[in-house]
N, C-alpha and C positions, 0 to 999 in steps of 0.2 A: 961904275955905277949907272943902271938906267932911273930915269926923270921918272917920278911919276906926280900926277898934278890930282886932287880931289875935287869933287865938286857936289856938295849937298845942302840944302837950306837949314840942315839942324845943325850948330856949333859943335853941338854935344857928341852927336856920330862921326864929326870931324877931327875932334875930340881924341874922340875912342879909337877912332882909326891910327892916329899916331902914336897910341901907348901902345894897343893891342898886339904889334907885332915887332917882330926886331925887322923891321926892315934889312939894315946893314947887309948881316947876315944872310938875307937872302939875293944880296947885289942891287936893292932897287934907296934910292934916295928920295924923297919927297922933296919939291921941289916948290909949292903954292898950295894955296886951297881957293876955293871960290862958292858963294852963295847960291849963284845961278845961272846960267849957262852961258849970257849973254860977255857975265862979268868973267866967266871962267877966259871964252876968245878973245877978250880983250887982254887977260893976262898971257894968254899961251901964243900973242902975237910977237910977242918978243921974249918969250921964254920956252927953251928945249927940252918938250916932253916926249918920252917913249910909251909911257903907260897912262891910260884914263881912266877912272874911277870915276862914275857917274851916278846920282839919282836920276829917274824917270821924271816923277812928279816935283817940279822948282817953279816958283814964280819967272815973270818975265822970259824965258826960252827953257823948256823941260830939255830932259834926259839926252829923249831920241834927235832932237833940231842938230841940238848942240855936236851930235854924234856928225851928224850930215852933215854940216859945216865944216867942222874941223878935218871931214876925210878930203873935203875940198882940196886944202894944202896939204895934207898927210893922210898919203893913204895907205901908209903902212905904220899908222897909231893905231894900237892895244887897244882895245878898250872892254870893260867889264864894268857890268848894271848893276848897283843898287836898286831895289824897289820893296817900297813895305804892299804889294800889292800885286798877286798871284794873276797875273793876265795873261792871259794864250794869245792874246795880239802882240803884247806889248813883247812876248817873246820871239815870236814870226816877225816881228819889225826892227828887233835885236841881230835872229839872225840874218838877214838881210842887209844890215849892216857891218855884218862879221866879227861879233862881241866875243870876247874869249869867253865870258860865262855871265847866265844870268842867277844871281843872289838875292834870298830874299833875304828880308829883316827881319827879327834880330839875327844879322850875320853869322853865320857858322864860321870860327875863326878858321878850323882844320880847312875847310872848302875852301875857304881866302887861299889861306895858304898853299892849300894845294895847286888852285888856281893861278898863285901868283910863280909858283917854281916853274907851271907848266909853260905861261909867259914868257919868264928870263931864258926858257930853252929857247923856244922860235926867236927872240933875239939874239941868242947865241949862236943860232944856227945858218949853215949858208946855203940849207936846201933852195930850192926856185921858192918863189912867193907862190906860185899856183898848187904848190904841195899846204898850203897854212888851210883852206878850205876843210880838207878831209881833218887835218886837226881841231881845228872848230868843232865841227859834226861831232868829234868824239870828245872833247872836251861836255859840250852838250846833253853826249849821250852818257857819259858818268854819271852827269848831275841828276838826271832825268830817273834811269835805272839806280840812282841810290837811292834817292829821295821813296821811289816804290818799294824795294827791299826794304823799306825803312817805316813803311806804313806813312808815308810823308804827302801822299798824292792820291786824290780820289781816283777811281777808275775812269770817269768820260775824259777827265784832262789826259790821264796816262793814255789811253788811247790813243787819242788828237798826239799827244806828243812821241808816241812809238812809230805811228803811222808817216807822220813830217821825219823823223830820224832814221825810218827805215830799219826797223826792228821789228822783225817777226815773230811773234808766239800768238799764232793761231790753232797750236794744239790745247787739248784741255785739260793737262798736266803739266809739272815741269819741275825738274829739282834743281837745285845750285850747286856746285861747285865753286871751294876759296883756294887757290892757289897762291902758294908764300914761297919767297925763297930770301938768300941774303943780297942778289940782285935783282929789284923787284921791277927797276927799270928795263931789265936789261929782256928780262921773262917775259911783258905784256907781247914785246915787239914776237917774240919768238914761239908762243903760242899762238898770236895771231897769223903768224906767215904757217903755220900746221895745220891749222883748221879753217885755211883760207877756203877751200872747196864745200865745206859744212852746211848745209843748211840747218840743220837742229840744232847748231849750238849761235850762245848770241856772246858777245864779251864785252865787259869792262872793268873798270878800275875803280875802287871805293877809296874812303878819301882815309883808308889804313894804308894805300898803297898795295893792296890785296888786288892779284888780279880774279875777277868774280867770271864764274860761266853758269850761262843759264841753261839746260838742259832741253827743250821742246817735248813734250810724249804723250804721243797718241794712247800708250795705256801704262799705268802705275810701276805694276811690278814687270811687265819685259821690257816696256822704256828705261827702267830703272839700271834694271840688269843691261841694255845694252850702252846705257850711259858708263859705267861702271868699266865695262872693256874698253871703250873708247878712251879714258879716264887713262885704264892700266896701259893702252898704249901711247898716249900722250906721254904720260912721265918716263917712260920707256926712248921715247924719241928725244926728250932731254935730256934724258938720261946719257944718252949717245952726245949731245951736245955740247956735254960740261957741264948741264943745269942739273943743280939737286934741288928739289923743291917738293915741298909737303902739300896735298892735297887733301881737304877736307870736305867735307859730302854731305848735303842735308837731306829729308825724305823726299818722297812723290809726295806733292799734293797739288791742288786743284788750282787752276786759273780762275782770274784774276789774284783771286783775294788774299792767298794763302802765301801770297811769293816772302813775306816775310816770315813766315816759322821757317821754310826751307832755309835760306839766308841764315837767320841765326842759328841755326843747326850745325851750318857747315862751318861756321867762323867759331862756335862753340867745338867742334871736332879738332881744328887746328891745334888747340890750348893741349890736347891728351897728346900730342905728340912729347910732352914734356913726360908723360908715364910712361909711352911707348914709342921711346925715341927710334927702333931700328923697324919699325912701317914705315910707310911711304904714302898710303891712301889710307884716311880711317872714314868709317862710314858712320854716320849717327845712330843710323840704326842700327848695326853691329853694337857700339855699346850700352843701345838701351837694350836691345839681345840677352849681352853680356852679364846686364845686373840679376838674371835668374829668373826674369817675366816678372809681369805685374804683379802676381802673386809675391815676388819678392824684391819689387821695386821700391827704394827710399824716397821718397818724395819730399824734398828739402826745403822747407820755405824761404826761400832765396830772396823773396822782397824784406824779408825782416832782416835778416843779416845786412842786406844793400843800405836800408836804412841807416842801423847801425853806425856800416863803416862812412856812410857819407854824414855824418852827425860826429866822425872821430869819437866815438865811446867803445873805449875798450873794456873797459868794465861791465857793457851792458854785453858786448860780444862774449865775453870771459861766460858770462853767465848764459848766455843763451846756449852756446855750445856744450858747455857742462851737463843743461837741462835737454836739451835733445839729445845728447847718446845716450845721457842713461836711461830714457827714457827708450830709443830703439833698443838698448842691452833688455827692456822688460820685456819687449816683444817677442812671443813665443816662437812665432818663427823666424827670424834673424840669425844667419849664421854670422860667423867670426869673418870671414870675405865678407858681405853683405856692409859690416862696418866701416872695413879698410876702404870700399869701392865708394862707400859714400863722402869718409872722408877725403879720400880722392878732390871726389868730384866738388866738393867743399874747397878744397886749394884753388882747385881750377878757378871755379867762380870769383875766390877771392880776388887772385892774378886780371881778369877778365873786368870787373868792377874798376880796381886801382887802376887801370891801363885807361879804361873808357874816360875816369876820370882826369887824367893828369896826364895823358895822350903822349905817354913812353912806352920805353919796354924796363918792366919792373922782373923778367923771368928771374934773375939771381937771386931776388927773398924768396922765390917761391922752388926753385931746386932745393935750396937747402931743405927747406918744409916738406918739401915730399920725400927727400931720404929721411927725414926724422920717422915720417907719416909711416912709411915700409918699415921701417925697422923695429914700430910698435911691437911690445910684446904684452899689454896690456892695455886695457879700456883707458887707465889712465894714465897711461904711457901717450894713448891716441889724442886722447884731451888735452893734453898737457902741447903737444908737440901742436895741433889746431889751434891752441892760443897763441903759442908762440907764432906763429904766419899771421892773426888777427892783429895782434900786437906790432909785428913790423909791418904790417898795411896801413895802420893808424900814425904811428910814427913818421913813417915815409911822406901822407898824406899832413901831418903837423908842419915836420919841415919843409914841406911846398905851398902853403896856404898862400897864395901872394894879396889875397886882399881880406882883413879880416873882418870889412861888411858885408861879404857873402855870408861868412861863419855867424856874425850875430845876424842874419834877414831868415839863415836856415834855423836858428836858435828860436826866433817869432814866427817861423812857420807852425812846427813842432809843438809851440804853447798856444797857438793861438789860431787853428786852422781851421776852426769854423765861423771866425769872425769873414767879415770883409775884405780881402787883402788884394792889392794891385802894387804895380812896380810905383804908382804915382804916390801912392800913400806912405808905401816905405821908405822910398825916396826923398822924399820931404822928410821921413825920421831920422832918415841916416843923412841926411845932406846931402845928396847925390842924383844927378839928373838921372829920373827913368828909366831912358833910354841906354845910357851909360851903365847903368847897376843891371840892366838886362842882357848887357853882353858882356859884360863881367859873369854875372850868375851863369850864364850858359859854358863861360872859357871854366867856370871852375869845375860845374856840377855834370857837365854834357847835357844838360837836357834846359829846353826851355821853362821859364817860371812859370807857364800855365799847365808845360805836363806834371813838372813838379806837382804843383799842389795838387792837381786831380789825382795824380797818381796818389800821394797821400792821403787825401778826402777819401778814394775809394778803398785804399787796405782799413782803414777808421771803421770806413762802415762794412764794411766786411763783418770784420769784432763784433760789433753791434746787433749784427743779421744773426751771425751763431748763438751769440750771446746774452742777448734780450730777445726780452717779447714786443719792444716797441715796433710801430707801426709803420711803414717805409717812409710814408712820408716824416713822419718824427726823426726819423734816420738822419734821411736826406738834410733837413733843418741841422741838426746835431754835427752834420758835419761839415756846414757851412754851403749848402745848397738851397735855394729856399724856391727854384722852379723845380719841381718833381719829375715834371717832361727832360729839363736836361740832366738830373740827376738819372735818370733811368739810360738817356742815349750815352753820359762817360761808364756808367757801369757797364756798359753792354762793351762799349770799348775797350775797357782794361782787362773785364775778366771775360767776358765772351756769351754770358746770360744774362737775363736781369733780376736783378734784387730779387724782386718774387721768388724766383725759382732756385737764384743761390738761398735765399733762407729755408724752402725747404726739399736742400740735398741732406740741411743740418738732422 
């Protein structure tokens, strides 16, 4: 087992940090904890640490001292930042000290994790020390490149931070590419040593173990197309390898801004290899193609279902699924395909939800579900067989709950979402620190309690905008906004217009 030693001025994060993982399991044993940096060296003077876990910000010696010192005597001690506080210094000062990763608060557990195996490797390993640099950088450049696919990072920091890491996309396109395989270790290394010569392509690893490529392209559709060859001969070349591995493909679109639709495009592509298991590359735009054009495109309201299943109500899913097919069977133009493809594409999302949440692989409920789904021979053959996958997504999710103050805090979201809600207030309801219930809410839900609620506040007033004639700002109020300036900047956010002008698409 390797050492590792904490050191934070919150109990509570100290706390959290020894439930939140199984350590064991992943070789590493905690060994102290410490308040603040000063107190940390006085412990780690006569105790054998491999790994460090630091805050920046501590009374008496912060973060980065503590890092300095301690490389004094060990300078081949681990080390990875905590910080509740997004600084492009305090990152250049990290790396220069050679941190395996900087994290922000509230900690993303998968990133820990993933962070922490990438650690146990370089101890396991008998490369030279002067090889551990270039794994830094790329340790770095994961975090850096998901956090942007992820809509996580404004553009001047990504910049600063692409520019320091040596990541180039100065064209003004670029699509993505997710490549999966069942050795997902083994594939980064060996994609990387193919497109060593590449300039247009950029790589890294998201925290699915997905290796991600990013495309560069001077223009949409022949960038596209020649990403696409280079794609068919990659997997070709692994192919030769021994590697079988599935590649998924998001569209062209536009730099900076847009790097997340491609991203989830292409990791949404992955999931249809479960319809069309004998491809090898599926393009996303091939099957929005596929659904028979706009003209006969289903457009699924997939934030209401998500709801749904992260609320565990199968009863309200039973019924929403009922009420949208028969409602597309009224539709004059809807063919009998047009059904199957959407309830398709209904599994997939399911699978894709449960996964996000509970950060497995749930594919076996959802095989079954899609031969039921193909083998429809009626509307309510098709229904029938969709609840049943609703049903064991709910289920699945019951018997995983591991804490059930997340389930009653989601419970007073849902009744009460335009009141005043913080982690501090519920916290004191449910008796539980904060800080603690925030990295809970996040290990259970994937997402943080402030996207949470907004994301909620704004489908609320969505409803409202179609629905009434009240007046935006009465909206905004109604749904627990009561600055109209930022109710307009999260709308702009989640759905891409503002209020205004969603109310009249209606």
């Amino acid at each position: 087992m390797y050492k590792v030693f904490i050191v934070d001025d919150e109990p509570f994060i100290i706390e959290g940090l020894y439930d939140i993982l199984d350590w064991a399991a992943l070789g590493l044993e905690i060994v102290g904890h410490a308040e603040n940096g000063r107190q940390a060296l006085e412990v780690m003077a006569s105790t054998p640490v491999d790994v460090l876990i630091t805050d920046i910000s501590m009374p008496v010696m912060d973060g980065l001292s503590l890092i300095g010192e301690a490389r004094k005597t060990r300078s081949d001690l681990k080390v990875i930042i905590l910080s509740g506080y997004n600084e492009f210094d305090y990152l250049k000062q990290g790396m220069r000290l050679g941190i395996e990763n900087y994290l922000l608060k509230p900690i993303n557990v998968e990133e820990l994790e993933s962070t922490l195996r990438n650690t146990v490797s370089k101890l396991d390993s008998t490369r030279a020390s002067g090889l551990y640099s270039a794994f830094d950088v790329q340790i770095l450049k994961d975090n850096t490149l998901y956090r942007w696919m992820n809509g996580q990072i404004a553009p001047p920091e990504f910049i600063e931070r692409a520019d320091l890491l040596g990541v180039n996309l100065d064209r003004p396109f670029m699509a993505v590419a997710v490549l999966r395989t069942a050795a997902d270790e083994a594939l980064f290394g060996q994609v990387d040593d193919l497109l060593e010569d590449s300039t247009e392509l950029t790589l890294f690893r998201d925290v699915d173990g997905d290796t991600v490529l990013i495309g560069s392209l001077e223009n949409p559709q022949e960038g596209k197309a020649r990403l696409m060859t280079a794609l068919e001969q990659l997997e070709a070349d692994l192919a030769r390898q021994g590697c079988t591995v599935h590649i998924g493909v998001g569209s062209a679109v536009s730099l900076p801004g847009e790097a997340s639709v491609s991203y989830k495009e292409a990791k949404q592509s992955l999931e249809y290899f479960m319809v069309f298991p004998d491809r090898r590359i599926i393009d996303y735009t091939s099957l929005e193609e596929n659904s028979g054009g706009p003209e006969r495109h289903i457009a699924i309201a997939w934030d209401e279902y998500a709801k749904l299943i992260l609320a565990r109500d199968e009863a309200g899913l039973n019924r929403k699924i009922q009420d949208d097919f028969e409602q597309m069977q009224k539709a004059g133009h809807i063919r009998p395909e047009d059904l199957l493809n959407a309830a398709l594409e209904l599994v997939i999302r399911f699978k894709m939800e449960l996964e996000q949440i509970k950060h497995t692989d749930e594919s076996d409920i959802f095989k079954n579900g899609l031969g039921k789904v193909r083998d429809s021979s009626s509307l309510q053959d098709l229904i029938t067989a969709l609840q049943e996958v609703a049903g064991a997504a709910v289920q699945s999710l019951l018997q995983d709950m591991k804490n059930p103050v997340v389930n009653q805090v989601l419970v007073h979201i849902h009744n009460h979402y335009a009141d005043e809600l913080s982690l501090k207030t519920l916290g004191a309801q449910y008796h539980i620190h904060p800080v603690y219930l925030g990295q809970l809410f996040h290990k259970e839900t994937g997402e943080t309690f402030a996207e949470y609620i907004n994301k909620f506040r704004i489908e609320k007033a969505k409803q409202q905008l179609k629905n009434t004639n009240l007046k935006v700002q009465e909206i905004a109020r109604n749904v627990g906004y009561w600055e109209t300036g930022y109710f307009y900047k999260q709308f702009r956010k989640y759905v891409g217009i503002s209020p205004t002008d969603y109310k009249g698409l209606g």
